[in-house]
C-alpha positions in Angstrom: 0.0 0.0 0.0 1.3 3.6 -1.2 -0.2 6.9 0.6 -0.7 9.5 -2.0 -1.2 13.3 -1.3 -4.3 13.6 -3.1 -6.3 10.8 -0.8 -5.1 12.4 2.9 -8.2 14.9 2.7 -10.6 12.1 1.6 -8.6 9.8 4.2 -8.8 11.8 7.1 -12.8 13.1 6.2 -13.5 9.8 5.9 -12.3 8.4 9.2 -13.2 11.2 11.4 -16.5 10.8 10.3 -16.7 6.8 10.3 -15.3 6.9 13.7 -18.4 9.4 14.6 -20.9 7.7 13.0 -20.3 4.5 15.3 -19.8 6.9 18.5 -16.6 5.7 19.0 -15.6 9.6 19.5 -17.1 12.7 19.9 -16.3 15.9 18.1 -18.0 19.4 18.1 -19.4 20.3 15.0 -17.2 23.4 14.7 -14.3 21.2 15.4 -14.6 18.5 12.9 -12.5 20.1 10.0 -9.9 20.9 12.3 -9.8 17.3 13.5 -9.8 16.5 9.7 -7.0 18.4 9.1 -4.8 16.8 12.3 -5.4 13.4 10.3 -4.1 14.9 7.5 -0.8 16.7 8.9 0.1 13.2 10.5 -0.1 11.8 6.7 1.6 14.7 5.3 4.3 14.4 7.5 4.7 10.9 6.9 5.1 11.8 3.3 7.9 14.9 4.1 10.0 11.8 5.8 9.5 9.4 2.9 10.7 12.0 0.8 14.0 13.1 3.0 14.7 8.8 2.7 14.0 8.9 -0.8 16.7 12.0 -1.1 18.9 10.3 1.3 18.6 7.0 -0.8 19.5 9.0 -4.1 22.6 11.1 -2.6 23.8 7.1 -1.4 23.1 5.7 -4.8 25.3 8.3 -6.5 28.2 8.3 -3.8 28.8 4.8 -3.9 28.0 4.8 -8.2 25.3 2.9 -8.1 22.9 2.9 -10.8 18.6 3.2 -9.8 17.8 -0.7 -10.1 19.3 -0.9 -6.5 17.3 2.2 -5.2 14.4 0.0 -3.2 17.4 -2.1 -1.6 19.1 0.8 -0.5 16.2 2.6 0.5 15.6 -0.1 2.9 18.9 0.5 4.5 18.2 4.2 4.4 14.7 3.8 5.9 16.2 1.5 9.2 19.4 3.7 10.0 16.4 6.5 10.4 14.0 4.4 11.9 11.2 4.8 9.5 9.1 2.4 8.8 7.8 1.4 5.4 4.8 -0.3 3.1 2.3 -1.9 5.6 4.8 -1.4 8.7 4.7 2.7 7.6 0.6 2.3 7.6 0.7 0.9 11.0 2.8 3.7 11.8 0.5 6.1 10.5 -2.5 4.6 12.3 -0.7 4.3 15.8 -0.1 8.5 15.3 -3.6 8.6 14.6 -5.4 6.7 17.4 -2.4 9.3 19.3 -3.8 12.1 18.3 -7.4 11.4 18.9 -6.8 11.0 22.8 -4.7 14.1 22.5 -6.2 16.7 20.8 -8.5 19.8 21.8 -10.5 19.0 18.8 -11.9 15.5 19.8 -13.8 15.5 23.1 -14.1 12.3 23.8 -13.1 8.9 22.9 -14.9 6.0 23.7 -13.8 3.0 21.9 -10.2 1.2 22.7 -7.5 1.5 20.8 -7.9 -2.0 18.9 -11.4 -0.9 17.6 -10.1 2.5 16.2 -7.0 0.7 14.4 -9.1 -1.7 13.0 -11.5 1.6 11.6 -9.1 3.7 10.3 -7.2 0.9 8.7 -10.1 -0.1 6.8 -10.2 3.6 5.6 -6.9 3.8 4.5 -7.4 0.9 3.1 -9.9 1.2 0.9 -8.0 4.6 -0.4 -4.4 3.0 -0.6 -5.1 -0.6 -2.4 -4.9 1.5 -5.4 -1.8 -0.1 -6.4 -2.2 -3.6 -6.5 -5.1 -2.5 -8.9 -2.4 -0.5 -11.0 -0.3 -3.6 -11.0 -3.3 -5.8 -12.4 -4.0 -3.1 -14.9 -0.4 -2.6 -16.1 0.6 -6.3 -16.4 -2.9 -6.7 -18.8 -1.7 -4.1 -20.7 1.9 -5.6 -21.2 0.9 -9.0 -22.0 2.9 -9.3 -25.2 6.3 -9.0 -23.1 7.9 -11.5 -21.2 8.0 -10.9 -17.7 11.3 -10.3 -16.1 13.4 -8.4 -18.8 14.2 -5.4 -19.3 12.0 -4.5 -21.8 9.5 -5.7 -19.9 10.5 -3.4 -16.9 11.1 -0.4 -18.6 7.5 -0.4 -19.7 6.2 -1.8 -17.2 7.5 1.6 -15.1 6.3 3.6 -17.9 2.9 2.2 -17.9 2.5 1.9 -13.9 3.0 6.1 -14.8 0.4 6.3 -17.5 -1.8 4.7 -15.4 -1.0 7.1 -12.3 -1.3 10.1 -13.9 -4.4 9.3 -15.7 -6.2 8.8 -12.0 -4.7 11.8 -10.6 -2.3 10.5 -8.4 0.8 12.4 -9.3 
């Protein structure tokens, strides 16, 4: 799973108002878009240390002259001398701020369900909202069918239509 800027604000609308809905917290009216937009800075901050790995990961790649094909390997060792976490640990991550924030915040009253029952609602939010790849995966291997899997031409367009596909939904 991949968070994307433009799902936080449907993301964070989405779960604040779920976890209303089931009275498992309690937000004043006037306070629900500012609780909406605490969801949202925790995701956007995610995403401002993803990137500052991601530049970290590129400055590596070119000191030690490495070409991009080892980027998500070294991005791995990037991401664990920082101590972020990444792909469904990174979500988790995410979620734990969340559920955080809720019992924190000036803009939520009151929370009344445990912290096992919020994780289990905002992750099926973010959920439905970050499966997005696996569907661009399905859609760019139907596409590509007349390549053989695994060389590099395959790849190379495989990464160009995994793009295509991204930019025609709006997600970069």
């Amino acid at each position: 799973m991949r968070l994307y800027p433009k799902v936080i604000p449907i993301i964070s609308r989405e779960g604040i108002q779920q976890l209303m809905q089931d009275g498992d917290i309690e937000v004043e009216p006037m306070r629900v878009a500012d609780a909406e937009m605490d969801l949202s800075a925790i995701m956007r901050e995610y995403l401002a240390n993803e990137e500052r790995v991601n530049q970290a990961t590129r400055e590596a790649l070119e000191r030690r002259g490495y070409d991009y094909s080892k980027f998500n390997q070294v991005k791995r060792e990037m991401a664990d001398v920082r101590g972020f976490k990444m792909g469904d640990e990174g979500i988790e991550y995410v979620i734990n701020q969340m559920i955080e924030f809720l019992l924190i915040s000036r803009n939520v009253e009151e929370v009344y369900a445990a912290d096992n029952v919020l994780r289990q609602k905002l992750f099926a939010v973010m959920k439905r909202h970050l499966d997005v790849d696996d569907e661009i995966d399905k859609e760019a291997r139907s596409r590509l069918k007349h390549l053989q899997e695994g060389t590099s031409a395959f790849d190379i367009e495989y990464n160009k239509t995994v793009e295509q596909i991204r930019r025609a939904r709006g997600l970069i």
